[in-house]
C-alpha positions in Angstrom: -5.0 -91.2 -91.5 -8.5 -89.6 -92.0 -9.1 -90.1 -88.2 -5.9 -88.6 -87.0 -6.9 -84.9 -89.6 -9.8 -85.3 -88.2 -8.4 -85.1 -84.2 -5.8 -83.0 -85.6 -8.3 -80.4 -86.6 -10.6 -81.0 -83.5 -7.7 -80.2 -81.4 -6.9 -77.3 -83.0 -10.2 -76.0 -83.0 -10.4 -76.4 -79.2 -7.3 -74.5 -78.4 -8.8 -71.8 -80.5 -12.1 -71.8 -78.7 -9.6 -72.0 -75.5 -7.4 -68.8 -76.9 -10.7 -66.8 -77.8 -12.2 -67.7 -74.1 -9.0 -67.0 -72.5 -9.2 -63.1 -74.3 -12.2 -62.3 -71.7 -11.0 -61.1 -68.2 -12.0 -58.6 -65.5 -8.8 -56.6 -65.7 -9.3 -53.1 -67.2 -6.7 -49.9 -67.7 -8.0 -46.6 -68.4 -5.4 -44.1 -69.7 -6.5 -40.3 -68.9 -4.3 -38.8 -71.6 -4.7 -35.1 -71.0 -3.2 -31.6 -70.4 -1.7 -32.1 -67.4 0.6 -28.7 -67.4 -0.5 -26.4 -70.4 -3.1 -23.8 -70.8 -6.2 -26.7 -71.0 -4.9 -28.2 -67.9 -8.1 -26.5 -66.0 -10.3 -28.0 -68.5 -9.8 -31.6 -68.2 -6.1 -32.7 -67.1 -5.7 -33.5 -63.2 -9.7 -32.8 -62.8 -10.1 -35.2 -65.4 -7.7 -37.9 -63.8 -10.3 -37.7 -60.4 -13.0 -37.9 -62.7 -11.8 -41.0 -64.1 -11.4 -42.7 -60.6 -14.2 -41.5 -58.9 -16.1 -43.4 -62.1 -14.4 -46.4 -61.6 -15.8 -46.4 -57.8 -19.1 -45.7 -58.7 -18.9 -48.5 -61.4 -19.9 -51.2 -59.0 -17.5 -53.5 -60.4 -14.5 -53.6 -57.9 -16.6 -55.1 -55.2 -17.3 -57.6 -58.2 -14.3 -58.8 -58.2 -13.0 -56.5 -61.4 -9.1 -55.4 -61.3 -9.6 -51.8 -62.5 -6.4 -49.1 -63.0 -6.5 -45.4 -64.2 -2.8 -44.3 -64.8 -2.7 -40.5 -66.9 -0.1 -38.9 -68.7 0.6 -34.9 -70.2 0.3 -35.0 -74.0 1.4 -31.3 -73.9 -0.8 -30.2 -76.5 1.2 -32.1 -79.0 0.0 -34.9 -81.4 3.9 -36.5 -81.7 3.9 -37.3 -78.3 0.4 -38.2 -77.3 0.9 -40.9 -79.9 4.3 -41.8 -78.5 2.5 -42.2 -75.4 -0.6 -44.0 -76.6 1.5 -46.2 -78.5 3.3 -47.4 -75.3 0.8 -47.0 -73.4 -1.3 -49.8 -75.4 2.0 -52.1 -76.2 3.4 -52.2 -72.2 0.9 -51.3 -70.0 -1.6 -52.9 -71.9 -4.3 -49.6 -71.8 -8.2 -50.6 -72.7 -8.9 -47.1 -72.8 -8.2 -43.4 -73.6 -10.0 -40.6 -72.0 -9.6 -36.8 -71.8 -8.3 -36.0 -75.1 -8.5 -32.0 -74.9 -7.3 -30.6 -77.8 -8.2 -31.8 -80.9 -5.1 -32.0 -83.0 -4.4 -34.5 -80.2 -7.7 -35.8 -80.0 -8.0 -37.2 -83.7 -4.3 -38.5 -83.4 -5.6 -40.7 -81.1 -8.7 -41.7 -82.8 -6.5 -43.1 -85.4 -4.2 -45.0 -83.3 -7.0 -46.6 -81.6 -8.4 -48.0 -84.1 -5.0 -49.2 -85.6 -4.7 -51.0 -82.6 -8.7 -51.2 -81.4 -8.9 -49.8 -78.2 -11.8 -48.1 -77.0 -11.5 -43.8 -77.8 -13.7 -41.8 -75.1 -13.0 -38.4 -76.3 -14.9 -35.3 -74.2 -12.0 -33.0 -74.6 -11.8 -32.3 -77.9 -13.9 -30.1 -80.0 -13.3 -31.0 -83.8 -16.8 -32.8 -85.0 -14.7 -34.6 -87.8 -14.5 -36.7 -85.2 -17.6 -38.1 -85.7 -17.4 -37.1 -89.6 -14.8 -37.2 -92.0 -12.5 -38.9 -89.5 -15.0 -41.3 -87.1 -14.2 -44.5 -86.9 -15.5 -47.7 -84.8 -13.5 -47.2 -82.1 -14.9 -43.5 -81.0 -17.8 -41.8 -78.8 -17.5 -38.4 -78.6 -18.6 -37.7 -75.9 -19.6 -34.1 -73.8 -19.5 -31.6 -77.0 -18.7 -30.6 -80.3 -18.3 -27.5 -82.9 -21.5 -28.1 -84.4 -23.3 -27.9 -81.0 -21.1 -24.7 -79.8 -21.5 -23.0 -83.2 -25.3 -23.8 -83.7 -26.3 -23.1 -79.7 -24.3 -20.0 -79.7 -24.1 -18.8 -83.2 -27.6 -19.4 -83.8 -29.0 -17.4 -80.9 -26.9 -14.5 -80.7 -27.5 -13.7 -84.9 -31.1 -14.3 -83.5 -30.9 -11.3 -81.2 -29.4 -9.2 -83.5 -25.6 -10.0 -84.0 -25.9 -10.3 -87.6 -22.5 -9.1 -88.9 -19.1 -11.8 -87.5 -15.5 -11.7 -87.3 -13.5 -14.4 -85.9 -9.8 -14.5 -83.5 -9.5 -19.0 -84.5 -7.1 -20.6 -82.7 -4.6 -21.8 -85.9 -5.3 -25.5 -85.3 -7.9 -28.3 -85.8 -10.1 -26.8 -83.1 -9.9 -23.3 -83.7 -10.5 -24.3 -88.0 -13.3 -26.7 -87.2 -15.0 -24.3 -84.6 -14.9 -21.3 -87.1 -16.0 -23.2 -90.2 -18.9 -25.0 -87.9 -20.3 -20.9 -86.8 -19.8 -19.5 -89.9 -22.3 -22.5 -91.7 -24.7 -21.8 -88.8 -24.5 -18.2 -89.1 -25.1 -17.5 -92.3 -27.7 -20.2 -92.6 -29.8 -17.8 -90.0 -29.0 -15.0 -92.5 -25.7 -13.6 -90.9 -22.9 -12.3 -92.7 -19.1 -13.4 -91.8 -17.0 -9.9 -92.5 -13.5 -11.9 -91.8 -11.5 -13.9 -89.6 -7.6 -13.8 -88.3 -5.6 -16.7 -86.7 -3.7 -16.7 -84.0 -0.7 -19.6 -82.8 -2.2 -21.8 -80.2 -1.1 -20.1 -76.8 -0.7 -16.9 -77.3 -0.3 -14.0 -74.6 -0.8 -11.1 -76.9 -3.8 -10.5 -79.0 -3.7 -6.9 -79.7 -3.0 -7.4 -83.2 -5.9 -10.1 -83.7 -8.2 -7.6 -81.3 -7.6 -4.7 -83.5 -8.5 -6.2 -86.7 -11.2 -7.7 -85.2 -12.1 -3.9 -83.9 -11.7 -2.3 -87.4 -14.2 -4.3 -88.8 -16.9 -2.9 -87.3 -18.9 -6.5 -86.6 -21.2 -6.6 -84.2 -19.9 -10.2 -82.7 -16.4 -10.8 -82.4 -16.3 -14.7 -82.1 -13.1 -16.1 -79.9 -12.6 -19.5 -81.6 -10.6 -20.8 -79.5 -10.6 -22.3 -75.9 -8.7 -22.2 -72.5 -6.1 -19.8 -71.6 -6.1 -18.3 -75.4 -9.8 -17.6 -74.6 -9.7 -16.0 -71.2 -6.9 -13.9 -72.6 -8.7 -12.6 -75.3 -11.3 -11.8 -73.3 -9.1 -9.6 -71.3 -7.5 -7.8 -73.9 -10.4 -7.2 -75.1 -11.6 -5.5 -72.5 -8.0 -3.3 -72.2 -9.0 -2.2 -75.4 -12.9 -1.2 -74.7 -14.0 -3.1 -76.9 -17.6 -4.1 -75.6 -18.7 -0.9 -74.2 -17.2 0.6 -77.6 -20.6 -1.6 -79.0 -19.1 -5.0 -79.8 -20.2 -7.8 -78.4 -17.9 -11.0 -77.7 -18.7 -14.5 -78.1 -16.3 -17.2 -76.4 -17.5 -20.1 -78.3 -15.9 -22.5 -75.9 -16.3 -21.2 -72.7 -15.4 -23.6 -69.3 -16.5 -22.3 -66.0 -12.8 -22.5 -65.0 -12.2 -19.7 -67.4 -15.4 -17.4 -65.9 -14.0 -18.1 -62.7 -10.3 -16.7 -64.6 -12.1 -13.6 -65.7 -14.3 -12.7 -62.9 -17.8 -11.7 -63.6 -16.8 -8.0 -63.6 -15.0 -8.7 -66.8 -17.4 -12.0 -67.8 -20.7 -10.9 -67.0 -23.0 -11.1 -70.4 -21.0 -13.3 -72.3 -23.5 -16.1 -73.8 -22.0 -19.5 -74.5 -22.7 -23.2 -75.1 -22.2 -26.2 -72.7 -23.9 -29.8 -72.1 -23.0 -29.8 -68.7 -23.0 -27.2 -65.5 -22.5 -28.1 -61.9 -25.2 -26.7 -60.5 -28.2 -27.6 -63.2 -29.9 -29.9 -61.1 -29.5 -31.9 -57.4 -27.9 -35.3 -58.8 -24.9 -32.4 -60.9 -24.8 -31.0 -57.8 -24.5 -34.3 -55.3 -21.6 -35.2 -57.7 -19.9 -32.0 -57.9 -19.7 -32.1 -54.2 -18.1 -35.1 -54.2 -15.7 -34.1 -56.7 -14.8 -30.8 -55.6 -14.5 -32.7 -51.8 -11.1 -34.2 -54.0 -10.2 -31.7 -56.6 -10.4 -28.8 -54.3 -9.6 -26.2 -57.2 -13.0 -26.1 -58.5 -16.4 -27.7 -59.5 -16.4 -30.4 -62.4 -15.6 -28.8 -66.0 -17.8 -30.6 -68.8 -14.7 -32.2 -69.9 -14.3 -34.0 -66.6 -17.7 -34.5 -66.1 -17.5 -36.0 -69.5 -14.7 -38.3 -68.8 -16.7 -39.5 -65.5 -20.3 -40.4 -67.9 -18.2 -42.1 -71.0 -16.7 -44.4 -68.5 -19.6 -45.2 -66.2 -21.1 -46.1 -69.4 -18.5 -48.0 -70.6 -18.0 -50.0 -67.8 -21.6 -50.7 -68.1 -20.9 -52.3 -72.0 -18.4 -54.6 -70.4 -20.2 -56.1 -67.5 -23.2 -56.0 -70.0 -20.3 -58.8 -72.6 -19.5 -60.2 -69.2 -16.4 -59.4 -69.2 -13.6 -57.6 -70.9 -12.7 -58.7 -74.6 -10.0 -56.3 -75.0 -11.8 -55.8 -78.1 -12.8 -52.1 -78.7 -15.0 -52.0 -81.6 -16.6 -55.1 -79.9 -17.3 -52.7 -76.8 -18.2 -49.8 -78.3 -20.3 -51.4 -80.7 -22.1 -52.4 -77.4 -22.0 -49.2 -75.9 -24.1 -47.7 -78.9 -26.9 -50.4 -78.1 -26.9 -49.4 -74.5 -29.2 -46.8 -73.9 -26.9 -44.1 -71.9 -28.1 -42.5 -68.5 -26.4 -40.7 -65.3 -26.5 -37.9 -62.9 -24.7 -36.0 -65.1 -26.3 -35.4 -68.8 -29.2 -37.5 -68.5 -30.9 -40.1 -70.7 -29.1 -40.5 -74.1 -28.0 -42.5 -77.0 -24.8 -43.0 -79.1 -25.5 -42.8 -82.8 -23.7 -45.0 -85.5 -21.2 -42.4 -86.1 -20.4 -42.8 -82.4 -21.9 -39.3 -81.8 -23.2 -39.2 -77.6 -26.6 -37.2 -78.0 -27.7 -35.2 -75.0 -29.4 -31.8 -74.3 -27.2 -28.6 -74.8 -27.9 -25.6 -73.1 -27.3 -21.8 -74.3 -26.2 -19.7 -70.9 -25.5 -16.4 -69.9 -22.7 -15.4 -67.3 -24.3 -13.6 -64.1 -23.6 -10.0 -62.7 -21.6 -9.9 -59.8 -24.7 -8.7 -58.0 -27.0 -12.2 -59.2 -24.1 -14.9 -58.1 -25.0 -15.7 -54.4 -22.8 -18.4 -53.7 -19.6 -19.6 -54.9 -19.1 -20.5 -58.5 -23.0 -19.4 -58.8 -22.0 -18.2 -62.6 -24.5 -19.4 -65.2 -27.8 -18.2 -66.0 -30.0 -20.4 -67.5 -30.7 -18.9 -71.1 -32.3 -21.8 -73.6 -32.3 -25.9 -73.7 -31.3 -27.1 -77.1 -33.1 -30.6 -77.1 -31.2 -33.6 -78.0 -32.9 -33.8 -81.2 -31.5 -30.5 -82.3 -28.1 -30.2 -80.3 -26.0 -32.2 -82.8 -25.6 -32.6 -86.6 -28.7 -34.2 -87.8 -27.3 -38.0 -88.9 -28.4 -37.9 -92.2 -25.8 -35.2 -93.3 -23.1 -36.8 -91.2 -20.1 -37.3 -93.7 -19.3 -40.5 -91.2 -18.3 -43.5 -93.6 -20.1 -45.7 -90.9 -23.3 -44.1 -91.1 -25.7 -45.8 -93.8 -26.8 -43.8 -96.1 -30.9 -44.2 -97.3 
């Protein structure tokens, strides 16, 4: 009887050795769930979905014998149905991996889900940096940018040079709430003052109300918390109204060069943003964006998509680094932070406990019509916030993973 437990229970333990091993294939889906239709479709969305491919080429491991799918979807701004699709999306077509993500109401729905079901969360769409605070969890790198780098590379510099009074036009959602709480900290820790704020509903085509108030109180910066279409918008209005040359200066705190390209640098020239990535930085951004823009044909690679294309060349290195795929995302992203991260496109890197991607930001300045001498020739080179400094300092991450001394 003893024998037969015993063979019994050997058994067993081989099939579950069997099971485990079986777990570990070369079969990987991507799911580029982005704005595939809305007002951040420029951003990320169909750029995004090349992105995503053009890392899977580069990856190396199709000629390896690796079975590797992108499919994408439209969340359409809207938390209720990116879940409903991330949900199916995991359950039936059995998805490893979301990307995109812009739009952060959408963005932490989806860090949630994937860790309820532990898939792997590659977020360089969304703003919010709760995701890598109140709200991280195993299952998510953040990727190309944050609040806390917009707020601090903007915000800092412009109260710097003089913009010492604020008002803010916030998008009424996690973004837009996260963005303006992230500036105000930074700019009143430089010794600006914040004279007031108004929020607007996401998608918005008039801002005159939000523009006057904004106008009336006299600040010297009015910051545009919000991003995409609600941004370039603004910007427009604003200039209807004569605001700038009436003294005022604008900051678009998320600023894409899809939405310079929207404004033209008549109406964009002087605005200073923050961004971790630009097209034409270096040769290796620039041998890429050629190659993207030679299959996107509407315009260079946004940091969002040139986000999507570094999270997943990285992550595809974590899995041929297990050997295979687990289907196990806390297992890969786990190895993804003990990878040391570098590409073409944002350099040598790290991700931190809180799954926080740390790279160099850079503070720019749109060009005058007169300075751009080639197409999409927008930026100017203003500052390079080192990696060091670029994101929240780990220590005062409010990241429930993070350690504390």
């Amino acid at each position: 009887m003893k024998r037969s437990i015993a063979a019994l229970v050997a058994g067993m333990s081989l099939f579950g050795a069997g099971a485990s091993a079986q777990t570990m294939d070369k079969v990987v889906r991507v799911g580029a769930l982005g704005d595939q239709s809305g007002l951040y479709q420029d951003i990320g969305g169909p750029g995004s979905v090349v992105a995503a491919q053009m890392a899977v080429e580069d990856s190396g491991l199709l000629a390896k014998g690796w079975k590797i799918d992108v499919i994408s979807a439209d969340h359409q701004n809207k938390p209720d149905v990116a879940v409903n699709i991330g949900k199916q999306w995991i359950d039936v077509e059995k998805v490893d991996v979301f990307v995109d993500l812009a739009a952060s109401n959408v963005g932490l729905a989806i860090a949630n889900l994937a860790k309820e079901k532990n898939v792997v969360n590659l977020n360089s769409g969304s703003g919010s940096s709760d995701l890598t605070g109140s709200q991280c969890t195993p299952n998510t790198v953040h990727w190309a940018y944050d609040t806390y780098m917009l707020a601090n590379g903007t915000g800092r510099a412009l109260v710097k040079s003089g913009g010492d009074t604020w008002f803010f036009i916030s998008a009424d959602y996690a973004f837009g709430q996260a963005l303006e709480r992230d500036t105000t900290a930074a700019v009143t820790s430089s010794g600006g003052k914040v004279l007031g704020s108004v929020k607007h509903p996401l998608n918005t085509a008039d801002f005159s109300s939000f523009l006057l108030q904004a106008q009336s109180s006299k600040a010297k910066v009015i910051g545009l918390a919000n991003a995409g279409g609600d941004t370039t918008n603004a910007i427009k209005q604003a200039a209807e109204f004569g605001i700038v040359s009436g003294g005022q200066k604008l900051a678009g705190m998320l600023m894409f060069i899809t939405d310079v390209n929207a404004l033209g640098l008549n109406i964009a020239q002087g605005l200073n943003f923050t961004e971790s990535f630009y097209w034409d930085m270096n040769d290796q951004t620039r041998a890429f964006s050629k190659r993207f823009m030679e299959r996107f044909k509407k315009n260079p690679p946004t940091m969002v998509q040139a986000g999507v294309y570094s999270s997943l060349i990285h992550y595809f290195k974590a899995l041929e680094a297990l050997g295979g795929n687990p289907h196990d995302g806390r297992a890969v992203v786990a190895k993804m932070k003990e990878l040391p991260a570098d590409d073409p496109l944002f350099g040598k890197g790290s991700i931190r406990a809180d799954g926080r991607k740390i790279h160099p930001a850079y503070l720019f300045e749109v060009k005058k019509p007169s300075e751009s001498k080639y197409p999409w020739d927008y930026y100017r080179l203003i500052a390079t916030i080192p990696a060091d400094e670029a994101f929240l300092p780990l220590e005062k991450s409010a990241c429930p993973l993070v350690k504390k001394s």
